[in-house]
C-alpha positions as a LaTeX table, in Angstrom:
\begin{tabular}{lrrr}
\hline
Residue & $x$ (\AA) & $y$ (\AA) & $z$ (\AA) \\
\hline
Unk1 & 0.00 & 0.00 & 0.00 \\
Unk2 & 1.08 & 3.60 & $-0.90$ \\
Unk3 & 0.01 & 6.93 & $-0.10$ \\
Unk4 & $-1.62$ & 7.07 & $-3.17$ \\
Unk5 & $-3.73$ & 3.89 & $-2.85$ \\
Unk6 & $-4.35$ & 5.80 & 0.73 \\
Unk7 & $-5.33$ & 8.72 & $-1.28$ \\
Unk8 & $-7.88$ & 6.71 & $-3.58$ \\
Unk9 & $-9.26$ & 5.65 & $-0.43$ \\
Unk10 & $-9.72$ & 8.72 & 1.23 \\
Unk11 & $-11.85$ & 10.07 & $-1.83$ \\
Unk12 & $-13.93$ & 6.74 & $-2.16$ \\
Unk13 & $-14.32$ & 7.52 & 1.96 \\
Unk14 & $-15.23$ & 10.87 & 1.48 \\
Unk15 & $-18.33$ & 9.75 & $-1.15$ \\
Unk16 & $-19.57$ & 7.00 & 1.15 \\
Unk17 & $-19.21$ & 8.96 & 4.84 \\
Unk18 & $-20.01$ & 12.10 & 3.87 \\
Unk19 & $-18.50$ & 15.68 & 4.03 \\
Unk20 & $-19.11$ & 15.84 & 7.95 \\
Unk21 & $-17.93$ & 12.48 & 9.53 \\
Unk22 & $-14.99$ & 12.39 & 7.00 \\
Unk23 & $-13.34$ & 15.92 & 8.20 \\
Unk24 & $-14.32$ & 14.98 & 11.90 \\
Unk25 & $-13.26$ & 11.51 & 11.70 \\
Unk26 & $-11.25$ & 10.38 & 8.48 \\
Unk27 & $-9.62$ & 13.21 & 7.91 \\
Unk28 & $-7.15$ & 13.37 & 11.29 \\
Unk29 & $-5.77$ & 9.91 & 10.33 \\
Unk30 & $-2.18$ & 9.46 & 9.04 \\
Unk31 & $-0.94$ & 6.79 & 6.96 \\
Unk32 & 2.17 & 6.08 & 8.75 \\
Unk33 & 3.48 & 2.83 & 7.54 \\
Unk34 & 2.02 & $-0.87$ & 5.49 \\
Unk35 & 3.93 & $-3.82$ & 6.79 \\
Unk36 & 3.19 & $-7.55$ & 6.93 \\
Unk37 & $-0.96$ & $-6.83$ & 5.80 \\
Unk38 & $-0.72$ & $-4.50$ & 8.60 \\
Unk39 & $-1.59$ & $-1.37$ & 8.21 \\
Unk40 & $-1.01$ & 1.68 & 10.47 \\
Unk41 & $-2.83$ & 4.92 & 11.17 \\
Unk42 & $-1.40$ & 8.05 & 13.52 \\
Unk43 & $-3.83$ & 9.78 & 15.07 \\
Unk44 & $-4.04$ & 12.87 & 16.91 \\
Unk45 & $-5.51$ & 11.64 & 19.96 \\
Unk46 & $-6.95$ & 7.90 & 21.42 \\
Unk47 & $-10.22$ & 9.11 & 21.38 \\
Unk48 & $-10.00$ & 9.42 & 17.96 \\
Unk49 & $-8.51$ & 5.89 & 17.15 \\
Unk50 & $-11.03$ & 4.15 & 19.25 \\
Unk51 & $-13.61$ & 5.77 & 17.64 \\
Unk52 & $-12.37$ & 5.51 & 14.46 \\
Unk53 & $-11.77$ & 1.64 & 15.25 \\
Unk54 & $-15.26$ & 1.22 & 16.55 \\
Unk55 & $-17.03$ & 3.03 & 13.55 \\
Unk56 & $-15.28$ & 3.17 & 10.40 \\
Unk57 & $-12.42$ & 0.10 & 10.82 \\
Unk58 & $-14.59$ & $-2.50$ & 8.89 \\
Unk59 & $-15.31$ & $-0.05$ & 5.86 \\
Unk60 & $-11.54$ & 1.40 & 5.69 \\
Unk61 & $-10.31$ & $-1.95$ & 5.72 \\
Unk62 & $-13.08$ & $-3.00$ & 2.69 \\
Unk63 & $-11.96$ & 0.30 & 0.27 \\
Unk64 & $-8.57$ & $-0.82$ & 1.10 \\
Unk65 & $-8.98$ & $-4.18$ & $-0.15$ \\
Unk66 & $-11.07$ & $-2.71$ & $-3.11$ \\
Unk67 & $-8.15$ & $-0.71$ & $-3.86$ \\
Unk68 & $-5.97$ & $-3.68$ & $-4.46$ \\
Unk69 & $-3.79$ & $-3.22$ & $-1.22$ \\
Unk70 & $-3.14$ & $-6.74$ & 0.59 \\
Unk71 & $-3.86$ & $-5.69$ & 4.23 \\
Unk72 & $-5.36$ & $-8.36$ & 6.91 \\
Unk73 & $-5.70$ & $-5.85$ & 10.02 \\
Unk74 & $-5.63$ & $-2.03$ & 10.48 \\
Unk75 & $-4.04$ & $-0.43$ & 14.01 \\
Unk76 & $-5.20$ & 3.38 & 14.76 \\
Unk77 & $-2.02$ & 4.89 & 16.79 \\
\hline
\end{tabular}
């Protein structure tokens, strides 16, 4: 995965969450590194991640796949 399959996603993200939830909640998150199907997130603060994890994991993690990246788990740090 690259920052521009990240980038893809963000757009596709954008469409499906709308304008509000993606600045509050999609926007914040960093792509900070793709290792082993891993994927990894920085964000700003845990509340943030958790929610993030709680709410918008499972549909991240299917735009990813639908982007062609090989990832088996996301982490929000």
């Amino acid at each position: 995965m690259t920052e521009d399959t990240w980038g893809s996603v963000q757009h596709a993200l954008q469409k499906s969450v709308g304008q509000n939830n993606y600045v509050t909640w999609i926007e914040p998150l960093r792509f900070a590194e793709f290792t082993n199907g891993v994927v990894r997130f920085e964000v700003p603060t845990s509340f943030i991640g958790n929610w993030v994890a709680r709410n918008y994991k499972d549909q991240i993690l299917k735009h990813l796949i639908s982007a062609g990246a090989n990832v088996n788990r996301i982490e929000f740090d």
